[in-house]
N, C-alpha and C positions, 0 to 999 in steps of 0.2 A: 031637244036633246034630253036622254034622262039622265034624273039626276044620279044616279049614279056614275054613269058618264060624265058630267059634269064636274063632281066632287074627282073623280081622275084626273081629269085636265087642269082642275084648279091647282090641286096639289102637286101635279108637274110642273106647272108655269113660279107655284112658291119656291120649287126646289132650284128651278134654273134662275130664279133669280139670288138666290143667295151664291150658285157657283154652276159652273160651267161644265159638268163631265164631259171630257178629250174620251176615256174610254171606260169600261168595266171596270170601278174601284179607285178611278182617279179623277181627282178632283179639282180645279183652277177657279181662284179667288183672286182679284183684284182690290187695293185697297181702300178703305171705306177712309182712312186720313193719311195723308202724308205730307211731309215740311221739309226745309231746308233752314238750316242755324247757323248762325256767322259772327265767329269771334269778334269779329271787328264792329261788326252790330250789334252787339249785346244784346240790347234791345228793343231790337227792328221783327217781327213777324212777316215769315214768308212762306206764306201757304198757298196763294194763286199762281205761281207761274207754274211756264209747262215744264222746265229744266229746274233741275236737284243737282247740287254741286257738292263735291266731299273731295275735301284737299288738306297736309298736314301743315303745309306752311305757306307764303310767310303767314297768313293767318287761317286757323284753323275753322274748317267749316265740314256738317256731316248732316246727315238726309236721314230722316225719321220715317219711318212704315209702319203700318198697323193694318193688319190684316184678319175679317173675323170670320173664321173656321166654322161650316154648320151644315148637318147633316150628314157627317163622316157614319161610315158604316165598317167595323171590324177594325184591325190594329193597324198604324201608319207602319208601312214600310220604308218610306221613299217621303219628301219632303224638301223643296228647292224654291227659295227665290230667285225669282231672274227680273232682272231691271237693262232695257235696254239704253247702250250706248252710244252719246251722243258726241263726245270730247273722250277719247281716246285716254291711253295710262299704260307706260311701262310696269307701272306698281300701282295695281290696284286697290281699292278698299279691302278691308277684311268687315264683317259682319257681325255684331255684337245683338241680342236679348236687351232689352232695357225698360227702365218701368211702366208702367201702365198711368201715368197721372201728369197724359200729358193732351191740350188740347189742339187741334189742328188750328185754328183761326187764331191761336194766340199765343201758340210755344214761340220764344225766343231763345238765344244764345244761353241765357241767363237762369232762363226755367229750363231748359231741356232736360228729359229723364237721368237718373243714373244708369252707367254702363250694369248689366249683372254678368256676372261670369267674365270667361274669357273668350276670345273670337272663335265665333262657332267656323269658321269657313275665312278662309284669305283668298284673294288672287293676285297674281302676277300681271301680266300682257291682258290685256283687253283691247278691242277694236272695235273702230266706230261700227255704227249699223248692225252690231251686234247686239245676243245676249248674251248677259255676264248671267250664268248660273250660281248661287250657294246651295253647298249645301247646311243646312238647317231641321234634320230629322231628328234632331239630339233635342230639341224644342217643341216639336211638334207632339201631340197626343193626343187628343180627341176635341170636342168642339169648344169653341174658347176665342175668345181676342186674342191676337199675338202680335207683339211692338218689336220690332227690330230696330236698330241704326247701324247705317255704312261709315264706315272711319276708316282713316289712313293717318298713317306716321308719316307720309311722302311728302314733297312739293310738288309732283307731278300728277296733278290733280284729273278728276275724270267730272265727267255731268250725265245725268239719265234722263229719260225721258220721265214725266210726273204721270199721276193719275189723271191730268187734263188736255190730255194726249190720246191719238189712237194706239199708242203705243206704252199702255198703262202697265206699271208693274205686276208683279204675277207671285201667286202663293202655289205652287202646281203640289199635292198631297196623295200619294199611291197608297191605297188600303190593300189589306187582304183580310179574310172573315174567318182566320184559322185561330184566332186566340181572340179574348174578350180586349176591351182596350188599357191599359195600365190606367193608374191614379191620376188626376187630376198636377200641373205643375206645381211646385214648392211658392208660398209667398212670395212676391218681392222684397228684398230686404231697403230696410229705410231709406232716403237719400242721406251722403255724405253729408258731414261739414266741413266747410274749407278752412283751415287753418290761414289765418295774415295780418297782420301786424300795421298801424299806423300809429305815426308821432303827435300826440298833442302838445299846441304852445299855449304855457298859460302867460295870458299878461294883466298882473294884476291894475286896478285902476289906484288911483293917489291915496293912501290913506289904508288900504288893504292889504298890504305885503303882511308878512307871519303864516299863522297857522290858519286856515281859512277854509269853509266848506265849499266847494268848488261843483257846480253841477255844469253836464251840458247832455248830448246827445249824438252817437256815432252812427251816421245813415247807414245802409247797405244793402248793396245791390242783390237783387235775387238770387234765392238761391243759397247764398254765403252763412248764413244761420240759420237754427230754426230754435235754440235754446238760449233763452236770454243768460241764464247761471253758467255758460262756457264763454266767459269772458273776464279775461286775468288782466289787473291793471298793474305797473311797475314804471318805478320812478328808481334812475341810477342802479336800475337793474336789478333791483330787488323787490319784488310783488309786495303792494299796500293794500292796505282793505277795501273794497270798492261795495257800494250798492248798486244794482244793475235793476233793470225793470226791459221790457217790451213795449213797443209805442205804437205798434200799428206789425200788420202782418199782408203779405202778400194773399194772393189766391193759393198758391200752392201751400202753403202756412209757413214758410220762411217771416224773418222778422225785415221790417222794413226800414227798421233806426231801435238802437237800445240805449238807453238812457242811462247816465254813470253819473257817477257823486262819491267824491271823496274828500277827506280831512285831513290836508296836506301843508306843511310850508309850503310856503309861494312868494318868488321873486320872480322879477319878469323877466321871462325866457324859460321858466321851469319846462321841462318837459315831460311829457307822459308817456308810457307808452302801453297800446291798448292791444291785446291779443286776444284775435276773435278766433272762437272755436278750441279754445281749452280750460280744462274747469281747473281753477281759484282752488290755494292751497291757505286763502287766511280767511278771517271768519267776514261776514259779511255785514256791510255795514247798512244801517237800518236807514230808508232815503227819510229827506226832509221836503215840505213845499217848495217848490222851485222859489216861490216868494219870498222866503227867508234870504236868498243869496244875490238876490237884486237890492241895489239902492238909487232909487225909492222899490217900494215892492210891485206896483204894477212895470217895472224896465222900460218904463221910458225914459232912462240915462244909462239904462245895461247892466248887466249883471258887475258885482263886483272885482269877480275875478274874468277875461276873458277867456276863454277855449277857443282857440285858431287850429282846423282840420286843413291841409292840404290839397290846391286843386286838383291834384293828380285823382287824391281819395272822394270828392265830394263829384268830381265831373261823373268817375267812373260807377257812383251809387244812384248817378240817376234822381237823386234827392230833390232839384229844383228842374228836372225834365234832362235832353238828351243834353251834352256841352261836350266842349274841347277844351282844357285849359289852355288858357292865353300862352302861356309859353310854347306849347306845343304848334302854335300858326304864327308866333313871330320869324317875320323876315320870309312867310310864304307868302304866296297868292289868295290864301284864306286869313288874313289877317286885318282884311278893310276895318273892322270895328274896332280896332285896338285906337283911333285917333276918335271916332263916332263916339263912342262911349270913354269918354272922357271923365272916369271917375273921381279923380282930383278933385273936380272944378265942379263938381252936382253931389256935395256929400252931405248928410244929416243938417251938417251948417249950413249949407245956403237953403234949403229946406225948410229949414225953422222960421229962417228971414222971408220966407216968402209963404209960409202958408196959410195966410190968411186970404191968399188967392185961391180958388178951388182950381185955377189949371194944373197947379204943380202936382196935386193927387192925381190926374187922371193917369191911366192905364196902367196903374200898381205898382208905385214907388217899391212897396216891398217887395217886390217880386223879382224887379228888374235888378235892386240892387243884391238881393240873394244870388241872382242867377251872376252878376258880377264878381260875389266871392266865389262861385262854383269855377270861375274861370281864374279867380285870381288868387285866392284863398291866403287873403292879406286885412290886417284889422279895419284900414276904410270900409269897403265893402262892407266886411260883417257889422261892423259896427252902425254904418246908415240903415243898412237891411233890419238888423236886428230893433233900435231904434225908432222907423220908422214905423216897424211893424205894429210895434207896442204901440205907438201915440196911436195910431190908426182903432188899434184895441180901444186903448182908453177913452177913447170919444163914441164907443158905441154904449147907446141905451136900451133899455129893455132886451125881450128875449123870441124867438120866435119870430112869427111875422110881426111880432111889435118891433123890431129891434130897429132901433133909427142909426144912422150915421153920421159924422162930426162934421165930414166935410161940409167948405160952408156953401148954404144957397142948393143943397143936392142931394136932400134924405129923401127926396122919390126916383131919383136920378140914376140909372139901374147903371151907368156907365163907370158910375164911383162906387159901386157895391163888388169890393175883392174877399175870395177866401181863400182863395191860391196863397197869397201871401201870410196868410194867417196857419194854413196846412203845414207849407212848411217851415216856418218857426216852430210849431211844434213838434217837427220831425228833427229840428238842429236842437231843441230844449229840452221837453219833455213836460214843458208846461200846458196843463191840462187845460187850463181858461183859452188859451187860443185855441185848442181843438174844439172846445164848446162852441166858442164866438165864430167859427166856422161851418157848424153847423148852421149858426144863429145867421148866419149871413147868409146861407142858404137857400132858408127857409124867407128869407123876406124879399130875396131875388126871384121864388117861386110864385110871390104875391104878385108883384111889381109886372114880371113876365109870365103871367097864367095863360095866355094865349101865345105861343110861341112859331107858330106857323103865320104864313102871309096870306093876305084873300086876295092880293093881284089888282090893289087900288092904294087910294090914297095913306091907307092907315098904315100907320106908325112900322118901322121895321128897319133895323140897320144889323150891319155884319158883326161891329163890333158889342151891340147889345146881346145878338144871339152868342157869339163866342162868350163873353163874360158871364154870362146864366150859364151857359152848360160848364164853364171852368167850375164855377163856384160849387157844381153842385155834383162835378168829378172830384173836384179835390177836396171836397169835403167827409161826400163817401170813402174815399184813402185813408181818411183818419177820424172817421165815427166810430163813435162804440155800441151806438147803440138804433142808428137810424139806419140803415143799409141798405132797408129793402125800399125805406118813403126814396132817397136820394138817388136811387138806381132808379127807379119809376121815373122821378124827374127827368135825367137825362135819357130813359128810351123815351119822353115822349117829344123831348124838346130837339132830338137828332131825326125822328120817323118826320115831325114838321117840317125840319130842315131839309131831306130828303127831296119828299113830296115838293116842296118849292124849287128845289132847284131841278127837279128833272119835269116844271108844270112851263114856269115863266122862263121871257114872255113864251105865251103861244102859237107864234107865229115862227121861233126859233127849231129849227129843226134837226142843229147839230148835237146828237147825242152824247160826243166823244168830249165836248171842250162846252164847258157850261160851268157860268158861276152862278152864286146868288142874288137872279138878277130880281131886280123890285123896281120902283118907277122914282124918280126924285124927287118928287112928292112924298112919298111914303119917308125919304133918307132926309127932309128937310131940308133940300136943294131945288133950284129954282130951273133947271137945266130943261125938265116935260118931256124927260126920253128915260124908257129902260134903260139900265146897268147896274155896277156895282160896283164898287171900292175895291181895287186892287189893293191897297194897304190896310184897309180893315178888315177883310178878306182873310188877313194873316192871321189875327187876330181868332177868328174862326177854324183854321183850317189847324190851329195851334190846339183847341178844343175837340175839333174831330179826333183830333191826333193821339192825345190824351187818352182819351173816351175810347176809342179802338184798342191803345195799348193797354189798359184796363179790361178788357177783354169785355166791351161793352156788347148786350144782344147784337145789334146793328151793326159791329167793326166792320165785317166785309163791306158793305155800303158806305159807312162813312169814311173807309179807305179808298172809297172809289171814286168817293164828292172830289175827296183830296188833287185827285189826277185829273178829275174832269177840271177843276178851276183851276189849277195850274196850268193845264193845258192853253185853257182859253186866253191866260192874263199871258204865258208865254206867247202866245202869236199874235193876239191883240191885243192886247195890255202896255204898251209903248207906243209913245211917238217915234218921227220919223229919224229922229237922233237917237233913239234906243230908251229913251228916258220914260220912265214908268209913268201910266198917268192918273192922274187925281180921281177923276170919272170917267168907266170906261162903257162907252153906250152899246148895249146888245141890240144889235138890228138896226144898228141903226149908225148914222159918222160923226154922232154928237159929243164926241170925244172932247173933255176935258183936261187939257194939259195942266201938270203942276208949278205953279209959278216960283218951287224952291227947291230944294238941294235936300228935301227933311224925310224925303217916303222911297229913297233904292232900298234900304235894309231887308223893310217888310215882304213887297214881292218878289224879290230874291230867293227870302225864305221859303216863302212857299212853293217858289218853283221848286225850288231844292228840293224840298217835302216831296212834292209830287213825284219827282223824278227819281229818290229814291225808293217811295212803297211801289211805284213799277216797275222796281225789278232793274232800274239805274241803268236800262236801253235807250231809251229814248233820248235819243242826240239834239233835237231840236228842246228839248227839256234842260238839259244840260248845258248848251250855248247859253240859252236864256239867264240862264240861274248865274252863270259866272260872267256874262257882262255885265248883267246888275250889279254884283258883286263888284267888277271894278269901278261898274259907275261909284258904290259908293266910295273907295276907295280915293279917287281920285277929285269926286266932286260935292260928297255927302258932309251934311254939317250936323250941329244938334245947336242951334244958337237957344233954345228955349229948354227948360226943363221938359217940359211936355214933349219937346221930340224927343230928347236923350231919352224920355220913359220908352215912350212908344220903339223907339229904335233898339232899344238896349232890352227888353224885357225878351219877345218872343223870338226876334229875329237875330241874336247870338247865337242861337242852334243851325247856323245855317254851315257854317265851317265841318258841323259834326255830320252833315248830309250830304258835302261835297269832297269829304277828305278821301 
């Protein structure tokens, strides 16, 4: 061919691949990202299915499009999205402009763009197997990315086919070549901030009623600020002097928790009240160490005054991961853990009396009982959480990979190395020594686990050692200041390991769809000489992908997808013939290991849940599974040992918030 010839045809096949001309001047674009967002999921990411849902109630849900325009020649005349339908609507969407800063693999409810303008196009009646056309020429102008979202004020909700359809949405653009092309479109204008309001209780401790410096920390969900100085604090109704700070910031640069301190009387019951999203009309007060308002000053007896947040406020911030407040599943069918986690009877005090044994730390007393105030948002809770936390601080030495831990008989022991619980204390405080010592834990869990892949033999490898390294060094990144890029590196390399093994072992397995991570029992310290894996440490992990993904980790498609593989498998295999989860569950093999207790429904519950809600919450046999576990435990789950209340009570109280 000559090249001239050649340089033709290449530059037709670049043109048809950015868009499709139907005819002379017109032009079809299909989109390069699109999502669906769900009020009720806040926080949930839905960018793989093939169906887009957009409905006004009872919970609000709307489908994101981004479409990018290239190679236009002369002025748009004509300009139409058409999204084919699947689930019909008397009262269609109308079609909104919105910003551009938003990512397909990771928008949520929570991040989703701001609306700009008003609806460029509505519809009424729409029918299935059809196309709903907009129009959209009031947007369009010459080449460019363009973000749309479909919204409805209705109940009577519709669903489209996605871009992972033969029946992919469509940007169709009519030029004509009689005028040059106008200006380029106007900015986006910033995102909002929400205005809303929560009640702080202070309760002071014996000896500190009066006038007293009172510090804490107000989490919040994406999205809801992004300026730490719009936040007005008022006692009895009349605005006091607050100091405010920023503690950490999302991806989008929202704030993730703002940190408040004021110089208040204080009796117990005082209350606060905190208004996010409006600027302060008194002068502002200058903060102090958080260590000034603890007695003693490292808090391992608690700050002097408490700050008690609401679970209503602390579930919906997302601050210790996805939750339900407990109120909200009493007397339903998602309510098994309310007797499991028995927070009475496991609080700071029987903790103290017993930790001289290294079981009562395993699986991050802090963490579990954080996530306890998230559901309960009552002083036990915070108080053990809080408490806990801090001894767990105060027993760490050195810094970096030197940095050893208290726990006894276990400073190489990578099972007792938490930063999760150290993240967020410092997202409920504002105390800066826990965000450090979170890094510092980090970095000696990257020591500890430098090789985090498996070779498919005897050497060393459990679910729960991999879940605890990549927690530590997700949640540490959440509230670094200055390591971001070492702590992201960690966890792409310790999820690409994870990957790789579970889509390798064993080799003889050749079910694609349903795979956990399986290892040899050898490698897990057990005597059984058959591949499988741990359905309840399992959870553990799959709590870590979780994380790691909602973080908008490289990897999230993937390690959303480990999610549904191992759920899958522990839902069809993962039980004896009673339904009862089992301890060790052999791949390829009937070497099944039953549990000789009542201590491990919680975990694979969760994770079914997990699974069955990132796919899209079709899958029926995912679903069975997840809620007779659930009644299993309900009906037959205990926590006779601190160590199971940890393990039961930390990751697997997010199970209610995946089946509600």
């Amino acid at each position: 061919m000559a090249r001239s010839e050649f340089a033709r045809v290449a530059l037709a096949c670049l043109i048809l691949a950015a868009a499709s001309p139907a005819a002379a001047g017109t032009y079809t674009f299909t989109p390069t990202a699109d999502a669906q967002v769900l009020s009720d999921f806040p926080m949930t990411n839905y960018a793989t299915g093939t169906r887009m849902a957009v409905d006004g109630a009872p919970y609000a849900q709307q489908t994101l499009l981004r479409f990018t325009a290239s190679g236009l020649s002369g002025t748009v005349t004509s300009a139409k999205v058409r999204v084919y339908v699947n689930n019909p609507s008397d009262d269609g969407p109308a079609i909104y402009r919105v910003g551009t800063t938003w990512t397909e693999s990771s928008v949520t409810w929570n991040s989703r763009p701001a609306l700009v303008g008003s609806a460029l196009a509505d519809k009424g009646v729409i029918a299935t197997a059809t196309w709903a056309e907009y129009d959209v020429t009031a947007a369009i102008t010459v080449d460019g990315s363009y973000n749309f979202a479909l919204v409805s004020g209705s109940a009577d909700g519709a669903t489209f086919h996605s871009r992972e359809t033969a029946e992919r949405p469509q940007l169709v653009i009519v030029t004509s070549t009689s005028a040059p092309p106008p200006p380029p479109p106007p900015t986006e204008p910033p995102p909002p901030t929400t205005t809303t309001s929560v009640d702080v209780t202070l309760t002071p401790r014996a000896g500190y009623t009066g006038t007293q410096r009172v510090s804490f920390a107000v989490p919040l969900a994406k999205g809801v600020l992004f300026d730490p100085d719009r936040v007005r604090v008022l006692k009895g109704g009349t605005e006091i002097s607050a100091g405010r700070r920023e503690l950490a910031v999302y991806p989008d640069g929202s704030l993730r928790s703002v940190q408040i301190q004021v110089q208040t009387s204080v009796v117990s019951g005082t209350v606060l009240q905190v208004r996010i999203g409006e600027t302060p009309t008194t002068a502002a007060l200058s903060l102090v160490a958080v260590s000034t308002t603890l007695e003693p000053a490292d808090g391992t007896l608690g700050p002097k005054v408490w700050a008690l947040l609401p679970a209503s406020w602390l579930s919906a911030s997302g601050v210790a991961g996805p939750q339900v407040p407990e109120a909200v599943t009493q007397g339903t069918s998602l309510d098994a853990f309310d007797n499991v986690c028995d927070y009475q009877n496991h609080t700071v005090t029987q903790f103290l009396s017993l930790q001289t044994s290294k079981d009562v730390w395993l699986y991050d007393r802090g963490t579990a009982m954080y996530r306890g105030y998230a559901r309960r948002g009552d002083l036990v809770t915070l108080e053990s959480g809080y408490r806990e936390t801090a001894i767990y601080r105060a027993g760490l030495t050195g810094t970096g990979t030197s940095t050893r831990i208290a726990v006894p008989s276990s400073g190489d022991d990578l099972k007792y190395h938490y930063a999760q619980n150290l993240a967020i204390h410092y997202l409920l405080t504002g105390d800066d020594r826990f965000r450090e010592a979170a890094e510092d834990v980090a970095e000696r869990v990257a020591s500890l686990w430098s090789s985090p892949g498996y070779a498919g033999g005897a050497d060393f490898w459990t679910e729960r050692h991999a879940g605890f390294a990549l927690l530590a060094y997700v949640w540490a990144r959440i509230v670094t200041d200055d390591q971001g890029a070492q702590l992201e590196a960690l966890a792409n390399t310790a999820v690409s390991a994870y990957l790789a093994m579970q889509a390798q072992y064993p080799t003889t397995w050749t079910d694609s769809a349903a795979r956990c991570f399986a290892h040899t029992a050898d490698s897990h310290g057990e005597s059984y000489g058959t591949w499988g894996c741990s359905p309840w440490m399992s959870a553990i992990l799959a709590e870590a992908l979780d994380v790691y993904a909602t973080e908008a980790g490289t990897l999230a498609a993937g390690a959303r997808s480990a999610i549904i593989k191992l759920g899958k498998i522990v839902a069809r295999d993962g039980r004896d013939g009673t339904g009862k989860p089992l301890y060790w569950l052999g791949v390829g093999s009937a070497s099944d290991v039953t549990d000789p207790y009542d201590e491990h429904w919680g975990e694979p519950a969760y994770l079914v849940a997990l699974a069955w809600h990132l796919g899209g919450r079709t899958d029926t046999q995912l679903e069975t599974a997840a809620r007779a576990m659930l009644e299993g435990l309900r009906t037959k789950g205990s926590s006779p040992h601190m160590r199971s209340f940890n393990w039961q009570c930390r990751a697997a109280v997010a199970t209610p918030y995946y089946l509600r």
